[in-house]
N, C-alpha and C positions, 0 to 999 in steps of 0.2 A: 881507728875511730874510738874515741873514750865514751860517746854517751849517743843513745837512742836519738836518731832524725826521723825526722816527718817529710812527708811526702803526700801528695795529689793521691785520693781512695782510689785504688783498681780492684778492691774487693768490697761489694754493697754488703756492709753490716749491719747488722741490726740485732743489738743489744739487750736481750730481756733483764737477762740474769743483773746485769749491770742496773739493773734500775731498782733491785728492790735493797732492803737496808744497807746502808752500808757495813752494819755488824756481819754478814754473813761473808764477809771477802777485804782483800786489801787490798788496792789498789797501787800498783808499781810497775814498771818498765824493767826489760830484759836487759840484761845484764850484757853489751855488746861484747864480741869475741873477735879476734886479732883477726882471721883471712880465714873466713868461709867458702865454701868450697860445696857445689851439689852433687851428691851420691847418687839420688834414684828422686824423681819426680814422678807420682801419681797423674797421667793428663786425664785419663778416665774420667778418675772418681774428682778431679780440679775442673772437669767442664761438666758432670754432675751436678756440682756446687755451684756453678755458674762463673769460675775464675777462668784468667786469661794464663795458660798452662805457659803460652811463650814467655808471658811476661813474669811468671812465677819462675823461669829458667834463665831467665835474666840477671844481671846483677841486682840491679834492686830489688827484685824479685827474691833471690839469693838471699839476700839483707834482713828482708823482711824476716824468711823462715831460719836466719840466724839471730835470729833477734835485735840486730845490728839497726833496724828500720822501724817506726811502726805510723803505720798509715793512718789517715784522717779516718773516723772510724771506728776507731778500734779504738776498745778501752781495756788494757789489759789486767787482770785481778788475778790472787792466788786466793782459790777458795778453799772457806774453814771448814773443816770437820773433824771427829775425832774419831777411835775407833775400838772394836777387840780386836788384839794382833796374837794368834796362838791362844786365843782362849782369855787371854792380859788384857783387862781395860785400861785402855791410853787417852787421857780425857785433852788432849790436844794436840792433833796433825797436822792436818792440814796441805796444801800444796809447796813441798818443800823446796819442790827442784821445777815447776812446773808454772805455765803462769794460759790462764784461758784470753786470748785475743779477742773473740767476739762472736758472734753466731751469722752462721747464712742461711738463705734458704736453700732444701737443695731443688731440683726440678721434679720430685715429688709432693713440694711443696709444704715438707717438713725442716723444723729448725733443727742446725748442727752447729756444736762447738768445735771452734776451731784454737789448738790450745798447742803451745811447745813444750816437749819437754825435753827440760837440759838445760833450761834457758838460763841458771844462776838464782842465787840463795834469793830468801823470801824471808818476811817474819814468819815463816812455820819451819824455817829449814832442821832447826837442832842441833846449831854446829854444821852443818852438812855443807855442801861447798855448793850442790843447787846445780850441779853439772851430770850429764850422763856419759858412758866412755861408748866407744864406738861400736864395741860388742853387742849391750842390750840395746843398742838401737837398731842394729841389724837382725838383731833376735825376734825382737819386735814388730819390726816392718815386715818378714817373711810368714812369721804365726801368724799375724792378725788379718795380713790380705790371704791367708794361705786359708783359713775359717771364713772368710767372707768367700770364698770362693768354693766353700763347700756349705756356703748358704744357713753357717751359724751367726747370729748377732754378737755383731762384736764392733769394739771401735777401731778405725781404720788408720793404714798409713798415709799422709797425702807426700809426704817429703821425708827426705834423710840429709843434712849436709853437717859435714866436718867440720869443727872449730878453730882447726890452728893451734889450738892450745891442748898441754896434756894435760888430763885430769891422775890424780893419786887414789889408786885401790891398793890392791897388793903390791903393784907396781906404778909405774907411769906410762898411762895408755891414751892412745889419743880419742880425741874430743869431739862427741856429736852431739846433734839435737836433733830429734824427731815431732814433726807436725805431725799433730793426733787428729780425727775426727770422729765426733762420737753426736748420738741422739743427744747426749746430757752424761754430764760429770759427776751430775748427784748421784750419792753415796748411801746406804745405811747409815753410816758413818757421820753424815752431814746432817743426820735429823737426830741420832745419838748424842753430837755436840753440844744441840740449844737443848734438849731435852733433859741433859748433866746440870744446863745453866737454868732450869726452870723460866726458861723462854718462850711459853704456848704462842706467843701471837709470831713469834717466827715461827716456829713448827704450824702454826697454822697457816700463814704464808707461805712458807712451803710445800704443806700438802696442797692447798689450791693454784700453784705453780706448776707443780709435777701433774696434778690431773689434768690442767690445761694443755699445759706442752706435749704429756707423753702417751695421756688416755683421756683425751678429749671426748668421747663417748660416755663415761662414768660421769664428766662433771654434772652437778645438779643431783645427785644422788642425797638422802637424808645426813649421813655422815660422810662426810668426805673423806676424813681418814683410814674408816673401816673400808670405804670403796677405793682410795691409795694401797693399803695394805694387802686386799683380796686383788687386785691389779696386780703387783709386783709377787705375789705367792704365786699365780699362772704362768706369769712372764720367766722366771727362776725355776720354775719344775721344766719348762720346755727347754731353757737354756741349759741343763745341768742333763739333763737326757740328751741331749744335744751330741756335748760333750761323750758322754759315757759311748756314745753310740761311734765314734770317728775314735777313741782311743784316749781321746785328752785328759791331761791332768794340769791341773791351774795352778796345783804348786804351793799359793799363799791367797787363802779363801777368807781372809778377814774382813770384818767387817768394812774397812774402808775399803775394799778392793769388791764390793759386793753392789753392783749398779742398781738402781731404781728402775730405769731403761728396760731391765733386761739384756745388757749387750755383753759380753766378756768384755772385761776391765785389767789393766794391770797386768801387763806379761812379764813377768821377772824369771821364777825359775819354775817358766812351764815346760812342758814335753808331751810328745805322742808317744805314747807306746810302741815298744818293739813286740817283743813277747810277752802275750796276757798273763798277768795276775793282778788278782784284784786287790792285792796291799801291795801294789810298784808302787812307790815312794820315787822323786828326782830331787826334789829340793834340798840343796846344804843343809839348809836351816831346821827344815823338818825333819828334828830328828826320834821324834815318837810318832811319824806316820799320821798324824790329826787331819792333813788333805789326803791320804792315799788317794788312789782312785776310788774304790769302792765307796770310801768314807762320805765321800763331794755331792750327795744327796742329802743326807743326813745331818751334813756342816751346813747347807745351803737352808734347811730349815732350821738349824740352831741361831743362824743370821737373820732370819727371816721373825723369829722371834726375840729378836736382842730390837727390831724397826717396829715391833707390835710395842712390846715395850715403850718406846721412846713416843709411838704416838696416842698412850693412854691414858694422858691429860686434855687428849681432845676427843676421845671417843664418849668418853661421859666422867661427872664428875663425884661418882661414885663407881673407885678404883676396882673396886670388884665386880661390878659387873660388866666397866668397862675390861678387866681380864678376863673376864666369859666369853665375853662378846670375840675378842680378839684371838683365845684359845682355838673358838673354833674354825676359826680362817686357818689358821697354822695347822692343826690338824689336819685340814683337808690336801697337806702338800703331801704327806706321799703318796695318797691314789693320785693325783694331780700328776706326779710325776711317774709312778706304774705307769697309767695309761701314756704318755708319750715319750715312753722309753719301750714300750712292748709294742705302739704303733712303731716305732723306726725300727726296733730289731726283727719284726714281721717283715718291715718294706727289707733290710738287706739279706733276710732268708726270700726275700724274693715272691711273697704272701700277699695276697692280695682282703683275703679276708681274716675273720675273727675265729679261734676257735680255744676253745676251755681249755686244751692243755696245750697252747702255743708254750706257756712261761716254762714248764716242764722242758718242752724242745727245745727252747734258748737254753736254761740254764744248764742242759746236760753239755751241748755242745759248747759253752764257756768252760764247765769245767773239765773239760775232755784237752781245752785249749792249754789250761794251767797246768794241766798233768804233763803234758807232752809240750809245753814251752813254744806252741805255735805264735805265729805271726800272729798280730792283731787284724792288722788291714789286709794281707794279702789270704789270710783264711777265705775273711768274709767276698775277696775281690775274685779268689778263688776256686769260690765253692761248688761247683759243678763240674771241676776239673778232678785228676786224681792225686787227691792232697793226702791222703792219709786217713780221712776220716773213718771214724768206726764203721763198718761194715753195718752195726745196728743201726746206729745214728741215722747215716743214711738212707737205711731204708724207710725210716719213718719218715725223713724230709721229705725222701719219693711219696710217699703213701698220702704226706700233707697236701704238696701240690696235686698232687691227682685228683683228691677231692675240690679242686680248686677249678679241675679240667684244663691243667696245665702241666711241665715237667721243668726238670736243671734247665733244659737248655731253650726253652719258649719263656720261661723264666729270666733268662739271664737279661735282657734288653732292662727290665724293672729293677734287678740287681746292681747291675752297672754303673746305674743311675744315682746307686746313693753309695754305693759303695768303692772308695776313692782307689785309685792306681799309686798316687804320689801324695804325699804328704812330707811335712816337713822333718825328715830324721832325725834326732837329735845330732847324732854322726856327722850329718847331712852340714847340719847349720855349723857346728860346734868346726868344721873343715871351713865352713866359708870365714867364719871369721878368724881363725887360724890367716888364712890367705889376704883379709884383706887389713890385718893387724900388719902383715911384712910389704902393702902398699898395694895388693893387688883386688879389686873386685871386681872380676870377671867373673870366678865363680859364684858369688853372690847375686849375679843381674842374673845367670844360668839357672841358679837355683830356685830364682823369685818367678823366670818365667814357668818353668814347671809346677810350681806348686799352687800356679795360680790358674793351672786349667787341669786339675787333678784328674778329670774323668780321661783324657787322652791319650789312646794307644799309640805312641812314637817309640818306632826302632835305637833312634839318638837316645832317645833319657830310657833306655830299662836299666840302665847303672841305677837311676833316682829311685826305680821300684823296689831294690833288692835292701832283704834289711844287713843291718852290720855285721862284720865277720865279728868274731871272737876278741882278735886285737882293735876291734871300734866301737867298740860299746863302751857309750858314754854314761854313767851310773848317777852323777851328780850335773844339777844345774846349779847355775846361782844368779842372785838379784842384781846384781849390778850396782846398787844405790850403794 
């Protein structure tokens, strides 16, 4: 098949994004691939969205999510934005390998982008060939449903299928494309773009797009920007505690990888933690540490104020006080973030209330963890068992609960709860696609089912709980692009 067919809609679209200027996006068709082939089908999260999973499983169905198809409906675009990459202002990105389908609603009654990526070059590619290799799309689909399923925002996997065709990294690796679905695509990045181009009435279309869609309760506020901005500072302190609280590191926290949404965006070279420390570093690329983990509170506000920036041609037209104004939202991100990083590290000590020196008792037993090279997740999944801990430590956790009128093990039900058994390994992942690079992905469908019901004690996956011996520690990830 050389070029995109049409076919009868089997997916009710409904286009917003597509309707505003056309500067903000290009408009172009998926780049068709030789013999598609489906890997893993979301039916779930496909009858969610209100799609026909059979017919998504189907060939044309197939089609569609290799690009090969595109439905009446659907108007496919690659949206612009630009961004900071490492700290580097790059005044144009954009969706280089990626191309957004059209929006559904899902049965919450909220609009989702439905978007591929892999789909072939775009005008933002860079050179770049606009394809993804099989690896980070398996990377991808396992992190992203493996956080939705520990109840972090984030965008989802709906599809994985194979190309037919290799793609050239270091090597010649074969060829996927992954269906995304996300609250919304916008970016930092995307309001940074028009903002470079002294573009206010898009940045102000914009900002009354994003409050519409994604905080409909703000719109109608005096400024709409400074109520976009205070929106997306709440949404990114809960998001980024989130993370810190389940082990994650994001890897590559740039601007354009930083959602408006609030959802995790862009899996390239992420990872969970094995053993804490709070400057683990995975990413190739990161080679001065700028995401560590630790770091990814502190980058999320340096982000956060690169979108104050970009919206201070609409906050007022005097620049300085529209910089006061905006300061002091940005300011407010790290109590923002304190508070919903010390409420979920209370919930997996098992806390039911508040007390003045909770922070004291986290961060001793953090760094008790760094000293001694503990697990991340099986600490906290372990803690009322006998793990090692300090003899002191613990006795003050006792002393905490008690005041609570409770103990470890009347505790543990509330523990459990947030505190995952399985998570995605690096080891873990880093083997499935080892396995399905030489044609096989069994262990990939095994792995995606466990990490998608992380609280569950089964005797078959305690292999999945255990972290890596010596010879499986995997130290580097990479992006894939």
């Amino acid at each position: 098949m050389t070029s995109a067919t049409r076919a009868e809609p089997p997916l009710p679209f409904d286009n917003s994004y597509a309707r505003l200027p056309a500067r903000l996006y290009v408009r172009l068709a998926p780049t068709p691939v030789v013999r598609p082939e489906l890997i893993e089908l979301n039916r779930s999260l496909a009858t969610f969205l209100g799609l026909d999973a059979d017919w998504l499983a189907s060939m044309p169905g197939i089609e569609l999510l290799a690009g090969n198809r595109v439905v009446a409906g659907s108007e496919p675009l690659a949206m612009a934005y630009a961004g900071h990459q490492f700290g580097h202002w790059v005044a144009q990105l954009g969706d280089g390998r990626a191309l957004l389908l059209g929006e559904l609603l899902g049965q919450d009654r909220q609009r989702y982008d439905l978007q591929l990526k892999g789909s072939g070059p775009t005008p933002f590619s860079r050179a770049g060939d606009g394809r993804a290799a099989l690896g980070p799309v398996l990377r991808e689909y396992l992190v992203s449903e493996a956080m939705a399923a520990l109840a972090i925002p984030t965008t989802r996997a709906l599809a994985a299928v194979t190309t037919g065709e290799p793609v050239v990294r270091e090597a010649l690796l074969p060829g996927a494309i992954l269906t995304r679905v996300a609250r919304s695509h916008l970016r930092v990045g995307t309001f940074q773009y028009f903002a470079a181009r002294d573009d206010l009435e898009a940045l102000a279309l914009l900002t009354d797009y994003a409050l519409a869609r994604l905080y409909p309760e703000r719109v109608g506020e005096p400024s709409p920007a400074l109520a976009l901005l205070e929106a997306v500072v709440e949404r990114q302190a809960d998001l980024v505690a989130a993370w810190l609280a389940v082990g994650f590191i994001h890897g590559v926290m740039n601007t354009d990888n930083c959602s408006i949404s609030g959802e995790t965006l862009d899996y390239g070279p992420c990872a969970f933690m094995d053993n804490y420390h709070p400057e683990t570093v995975f990413s190739s690329i990161d080679r001065h540490g700028r995401y560590a983990y630790a770091n990814q509170p502190r980058i999320a506000q340096w982000n956060l104020a690169r979108l104050a920036h970009a919206l201070l041609g609409l906050i007022d037209r005097d620049e300085a006080r529209a910089a006061e104004q905006a300061q002091t939202i940005i300011d407010r991100f790290p109590a923002l973030f304190e508070a919903a990083w010390l409420a979920r590290m209370r919930a997996k000590l098992g806390l039911s209330t508040v007390h003045e020196h909770d922070r004291a008792l986290i961060d001793d037993l953090l760094t008790w963890m760094a000293q001694s090279g503990a697990d991340f997740t099986l600490t906290f999944r372990q803690l009322g068992e006998a793990t090692g801990l300090p003899p002191e430590w613990r006795a003050r956790w006792r002393e905490r609960l008690a005041g609570e009128g409770s103990d470890p093990e009347a505790s543990r039900g509330r523990r459990d709860a947030v505190n995952p058994l399985y998570i995605p390994r690096n080891h873990q992942v880093e083997a499935v696609i080892a396995a399905a690079l030489e044609g096989d992905l069994t262990p990939f469908h095994r792995l995606l089912e466990v990490v998608t019901q992380p609280w569950q004690t089964r005797a078959e996956w305690a292999g999945y709980a255990r972290p890596p011996r010596p010879d499986e520690v995997v130290r580097e990830t990479f992006c894939g692009t």
